[in-house]
C-alpha positions as CSV (number, residue, x, y, z in Angstrom):
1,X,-5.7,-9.1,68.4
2,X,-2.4,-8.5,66.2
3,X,1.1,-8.5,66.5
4,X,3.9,-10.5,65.5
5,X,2.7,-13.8,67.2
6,X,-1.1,-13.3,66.3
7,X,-2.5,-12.5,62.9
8,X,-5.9,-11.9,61.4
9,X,-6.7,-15.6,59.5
10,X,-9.9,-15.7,58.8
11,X,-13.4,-13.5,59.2
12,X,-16.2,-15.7,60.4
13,X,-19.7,-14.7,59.6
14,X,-18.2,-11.9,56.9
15,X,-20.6,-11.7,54.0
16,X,-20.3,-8.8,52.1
17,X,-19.1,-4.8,52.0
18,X,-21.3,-1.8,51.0
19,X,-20.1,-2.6,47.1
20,X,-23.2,-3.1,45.2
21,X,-24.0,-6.6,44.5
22,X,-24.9,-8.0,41.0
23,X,-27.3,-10.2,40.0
24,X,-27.5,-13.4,37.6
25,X,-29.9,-15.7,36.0
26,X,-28.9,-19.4,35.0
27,X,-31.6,-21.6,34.1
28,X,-34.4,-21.7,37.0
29,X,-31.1,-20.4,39.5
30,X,-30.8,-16.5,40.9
31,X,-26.8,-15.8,41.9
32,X,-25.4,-12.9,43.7
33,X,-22.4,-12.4,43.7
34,X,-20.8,-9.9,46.2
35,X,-17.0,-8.1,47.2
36,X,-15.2,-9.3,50.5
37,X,-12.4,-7.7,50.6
38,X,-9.7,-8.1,47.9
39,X,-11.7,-11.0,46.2
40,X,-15.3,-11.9,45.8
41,X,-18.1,-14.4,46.5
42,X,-21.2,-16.3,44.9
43,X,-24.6,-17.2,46.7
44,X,-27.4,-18.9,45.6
45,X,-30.0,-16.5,46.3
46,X,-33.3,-19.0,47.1
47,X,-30.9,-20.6,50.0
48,X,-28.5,-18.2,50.4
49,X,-25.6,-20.5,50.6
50,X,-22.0,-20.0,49.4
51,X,-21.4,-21.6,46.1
52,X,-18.0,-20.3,45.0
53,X,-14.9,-17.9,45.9
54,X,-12.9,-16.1,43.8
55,X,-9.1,-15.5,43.6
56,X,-7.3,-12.9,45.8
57,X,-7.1,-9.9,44.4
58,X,-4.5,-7.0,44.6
59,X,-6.6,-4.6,46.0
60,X,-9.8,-4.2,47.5
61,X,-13.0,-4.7,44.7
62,X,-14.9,-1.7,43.9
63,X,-17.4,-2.7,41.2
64,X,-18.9,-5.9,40.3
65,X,-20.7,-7.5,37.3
66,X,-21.2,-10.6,36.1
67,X,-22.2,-13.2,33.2
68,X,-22.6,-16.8,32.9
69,X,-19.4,-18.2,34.4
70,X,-17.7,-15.0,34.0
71,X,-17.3,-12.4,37.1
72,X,-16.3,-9.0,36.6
73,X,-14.4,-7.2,39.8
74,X,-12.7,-3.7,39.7
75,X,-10.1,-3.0,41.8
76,X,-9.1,0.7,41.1
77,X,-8.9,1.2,37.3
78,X,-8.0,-2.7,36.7
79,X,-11.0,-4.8,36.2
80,X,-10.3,-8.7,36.9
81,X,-12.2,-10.9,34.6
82,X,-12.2,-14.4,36.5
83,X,-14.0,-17.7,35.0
84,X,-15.6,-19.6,37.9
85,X,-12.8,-19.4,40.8
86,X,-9.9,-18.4,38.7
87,X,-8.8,-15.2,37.1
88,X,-9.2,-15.3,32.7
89,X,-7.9,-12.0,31.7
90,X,-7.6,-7.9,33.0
91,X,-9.0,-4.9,31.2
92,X,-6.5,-1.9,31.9
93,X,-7.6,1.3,30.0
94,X,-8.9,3.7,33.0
95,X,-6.8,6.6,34.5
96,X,-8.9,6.7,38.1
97,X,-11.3,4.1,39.5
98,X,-14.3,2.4,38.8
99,X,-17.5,3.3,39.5
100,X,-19.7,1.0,38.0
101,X,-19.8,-1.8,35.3
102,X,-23.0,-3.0,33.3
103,X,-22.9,-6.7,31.0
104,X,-24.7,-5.5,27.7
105,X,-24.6,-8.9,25.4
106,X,-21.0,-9.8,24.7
107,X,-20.0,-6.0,25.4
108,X,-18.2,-5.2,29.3
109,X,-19.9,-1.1,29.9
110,X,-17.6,0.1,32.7
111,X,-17.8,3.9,33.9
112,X,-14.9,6.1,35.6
113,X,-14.1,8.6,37.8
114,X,-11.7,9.9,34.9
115,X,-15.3,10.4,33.2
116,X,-14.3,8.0,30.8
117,X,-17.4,5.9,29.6
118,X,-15.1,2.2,28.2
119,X,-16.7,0.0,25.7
120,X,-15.2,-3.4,25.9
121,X,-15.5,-6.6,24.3
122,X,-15.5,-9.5,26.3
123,X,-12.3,-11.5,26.1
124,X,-10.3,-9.0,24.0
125,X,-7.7,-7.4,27.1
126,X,-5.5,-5.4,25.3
127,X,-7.8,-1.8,24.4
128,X,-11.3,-1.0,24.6
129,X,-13.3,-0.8,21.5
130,X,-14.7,2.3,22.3
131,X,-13.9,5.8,24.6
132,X,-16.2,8.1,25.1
133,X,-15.1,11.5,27.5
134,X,-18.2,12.2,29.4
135,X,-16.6,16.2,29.3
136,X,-14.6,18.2,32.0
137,X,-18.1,19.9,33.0
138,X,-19.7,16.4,33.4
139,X,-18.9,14.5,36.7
140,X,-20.6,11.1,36.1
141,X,-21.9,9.1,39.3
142,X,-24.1,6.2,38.0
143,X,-25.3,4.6,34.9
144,X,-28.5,2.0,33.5
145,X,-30.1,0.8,30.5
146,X,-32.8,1.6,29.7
147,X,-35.0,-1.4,28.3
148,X,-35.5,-1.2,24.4
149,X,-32.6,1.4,24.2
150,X,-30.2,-0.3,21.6
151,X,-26.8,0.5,22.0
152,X,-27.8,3.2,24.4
153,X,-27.4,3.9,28.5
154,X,-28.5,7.0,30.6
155,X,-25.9,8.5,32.8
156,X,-26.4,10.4,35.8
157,X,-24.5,12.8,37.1
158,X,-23.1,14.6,40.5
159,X,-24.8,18.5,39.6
160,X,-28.1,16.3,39.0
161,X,-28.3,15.9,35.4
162,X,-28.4,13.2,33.1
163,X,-27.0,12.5,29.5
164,X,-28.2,9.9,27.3
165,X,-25.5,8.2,25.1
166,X,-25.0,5.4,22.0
167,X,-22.1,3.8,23.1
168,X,-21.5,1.8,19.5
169,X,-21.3,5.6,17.8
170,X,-20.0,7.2,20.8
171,X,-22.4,10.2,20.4
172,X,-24.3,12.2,23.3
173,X,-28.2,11.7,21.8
174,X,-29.6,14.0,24.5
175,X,-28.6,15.7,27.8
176,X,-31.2,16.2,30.8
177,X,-31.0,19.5,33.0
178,X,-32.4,17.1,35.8
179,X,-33.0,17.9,39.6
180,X,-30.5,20.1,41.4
181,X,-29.4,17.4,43.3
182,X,-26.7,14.6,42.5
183,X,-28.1,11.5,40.9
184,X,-26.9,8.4,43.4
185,X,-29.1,5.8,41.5
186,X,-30.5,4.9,38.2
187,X,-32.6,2.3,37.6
188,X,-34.6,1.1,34.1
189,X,-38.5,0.6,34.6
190,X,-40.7,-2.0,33.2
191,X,-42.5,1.0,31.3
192,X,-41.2,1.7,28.0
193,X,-39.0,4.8,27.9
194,X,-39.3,5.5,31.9
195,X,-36.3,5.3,34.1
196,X,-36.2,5.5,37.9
197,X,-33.6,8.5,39.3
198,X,-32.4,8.3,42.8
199,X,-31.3,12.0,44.0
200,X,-29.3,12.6,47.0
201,X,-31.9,14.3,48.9
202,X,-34.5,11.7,49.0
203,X,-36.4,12.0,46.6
204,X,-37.2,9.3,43.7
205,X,-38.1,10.4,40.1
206,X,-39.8,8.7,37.4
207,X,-38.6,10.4,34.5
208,X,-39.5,9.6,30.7
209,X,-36.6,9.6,28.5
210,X,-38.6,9.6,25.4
211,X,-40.4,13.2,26.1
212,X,-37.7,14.6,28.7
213,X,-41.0,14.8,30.8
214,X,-41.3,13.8,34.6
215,X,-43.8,11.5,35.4
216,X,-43.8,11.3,39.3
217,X,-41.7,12.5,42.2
218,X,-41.6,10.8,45.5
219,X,-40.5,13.4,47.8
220,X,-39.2,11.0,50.7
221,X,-38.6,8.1,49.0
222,X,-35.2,7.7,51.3
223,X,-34.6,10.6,54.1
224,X,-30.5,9.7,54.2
225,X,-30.4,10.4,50.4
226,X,-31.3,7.2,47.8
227,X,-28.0,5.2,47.4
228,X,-30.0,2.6,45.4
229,X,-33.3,2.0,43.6
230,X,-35.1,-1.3,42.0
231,X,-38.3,-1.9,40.0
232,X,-40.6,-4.6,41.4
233,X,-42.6,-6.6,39.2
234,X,-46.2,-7.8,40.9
235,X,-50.0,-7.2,41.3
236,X,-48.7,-3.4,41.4
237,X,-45.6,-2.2,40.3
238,X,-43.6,-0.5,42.9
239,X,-40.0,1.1,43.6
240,X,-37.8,0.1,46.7
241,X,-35.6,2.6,47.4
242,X,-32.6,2.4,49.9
243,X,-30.9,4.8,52.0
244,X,-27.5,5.4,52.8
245,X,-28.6,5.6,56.5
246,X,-29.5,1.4,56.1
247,X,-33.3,2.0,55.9
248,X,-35.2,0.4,52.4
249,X,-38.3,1.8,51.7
250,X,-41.1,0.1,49.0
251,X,-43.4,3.3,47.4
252,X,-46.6,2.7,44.5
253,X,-46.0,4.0,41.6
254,X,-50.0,3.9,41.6
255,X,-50.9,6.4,44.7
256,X,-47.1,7.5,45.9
257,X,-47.6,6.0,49.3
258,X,-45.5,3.7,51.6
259,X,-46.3,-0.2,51.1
């Protein structure tokens, strides 16, 4: 109920938005940290209870990443750097949104919808210190690093490709024809030089960079279209592979089937 005698205060029970979460580790300690609304929020992940909230934000957050006591939050093409609950600093060099942000060392990765790939160092606000145009024939949708790839992250794209870049020499070291279908996820494997693609029509690849060679397709890994994809570490390795229609599915890498 609204109006000029009632307003909206406070949500009750509201966790989190369809943003994708990020993940840190401190010490023996797992964190999330997710967007609600115009700010965001940390949980400890074994008990899943609130430990912190950050500031209010102008707008609503977009992308999130995080390190040590440092959150990153995009709102739009702004991302909002805050330390613990307050806000430390703002990177400004996008033209359109932000898609996605990765924490590489003491480097801030953030990808646009201007297909702009920004190279930041953390702390330093004023300009990025690198640019890299992805190309007008390039529309970039997601990005990952791969393990062992110094300097280096795979893009995906929206035609279903992928490019493979060194963002400290802002070259393009290899380009991908991929699928036919538009890359939603990207996610780095456990094995050396194998990544896990996500494709809009369901199915899940296992692709190695190394030999531009595909080493498994799941054909309906996700019906709705994978929206998000994770490696799990166990007595067999496995991919769980979620659905923008809210289903998660967990596939073996070792006979392709359901778990």
């Amino acid at each position: 109920m609204a109006g000029p005698l009632f307003k909206p205060f406070r949500a009750l029970g509201y966790i989190t938005e369809d943003v994708p979460f990020a993940l840190q580790r401190r010490g023996k300690e797992t964190y999330t940290v997710v967007s609600v609304g115009r700010t965001w929020q940390i949980y400890n992940t074994s008990k899943l209870t609130l430990v912190m909230v950050g500031p209010q934000l102008p707008r609503a957050v977009v992308a999130l990443a995080a390190k040590g006591d440092l959150t990153f939050a995009a709102t739009g093409a702004a991302i909002h750097e805050g330390k613990r609950m307050h806000e430390s600093g703002v990177y400004a060099g996008h033209r359109a949104a932000v898609m996605q942000m990765l924490v590489l060392g003491d480097q801030l990765l953030s990808l646009g919808r201007d297909r702009q790939l920004l190279v930041w160092k953390i702390g330093q606000y004023d300009a990025p210190q690198g640019v890299i145009d992805l190309g007008d024939n390039f529309e970039p949708s997601c990005m990952a690093h791969p393990d062992t790839y110094i300097n280096k992250v795979v893009v995906g794209g929206a035609d279903g490709s992928l490019q493979l870049w060194n963002f400290q020499t802002q070259q393009l070291v290899h380009s991908f024809k991929g699928w036919g279908s538009p890359v939603r996820c990207l996610a780095a494997s456990p094995a050396l030089d194998v990544v896990g693609v996500g494709l809009a029509d369901g199915r899940a690849i296992l692709h190695n960079l190394r030999f531009d060679e595909q080493v498994m397709v799941l054909h309906n890994a996700a019906a709705a279209g994978t929206s998000a994809g994770r490696f799990l570490q166990g007595t067999a390795a496995a991919n769980a592979a979620a659905a923008s229609s809210a289903a998660v599915t967990c596939l073996s890498f070792r006979t392709g089937e359901l778990r």
